[in-house]
C-alpha positions, 0 to 999 in steps of 0.5 A, spaced: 496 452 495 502 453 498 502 451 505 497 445 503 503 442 499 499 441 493 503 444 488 510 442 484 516 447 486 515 450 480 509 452 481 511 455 487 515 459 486 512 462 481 506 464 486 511 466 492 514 471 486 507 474 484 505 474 492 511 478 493 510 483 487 503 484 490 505 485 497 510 490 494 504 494 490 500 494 495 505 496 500 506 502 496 499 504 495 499 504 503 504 509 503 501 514 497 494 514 501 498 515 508 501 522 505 494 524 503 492 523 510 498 526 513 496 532 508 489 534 510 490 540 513 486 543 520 483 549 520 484 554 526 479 549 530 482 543 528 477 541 524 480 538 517 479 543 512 481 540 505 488 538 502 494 541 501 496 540 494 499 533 493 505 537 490 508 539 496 510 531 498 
């Protein structure tokens, strides 16, 4: 809608407003899931072995 130009300004930027704020959540999600990644721990063989409590952040 935005970048066909089919909507008021108003309209606009209320839909810019609820992008960013979508962008913001889902950027954050991103980083909570990449701390559980970065927490799985290797056994002796580097194999993965589990996850370390998420406590330890």
């Amino acid at each position: 809608k935005l970048e066909h130009g089919e909507t008021a300004l108003d309209d606009s930027i209320a839909l810019y407003e609820r992008g960013a704020e979508l962008k913001k959540r889902c950027e954050a999600k991103l980083k909570e899931a990449e701390e559980k990644v970065a927490k799985i721990t290797l056994d002796r063989d580097g194999q993965p072995s589990g996850t370390a409590p998420i406590d330890e952040l």
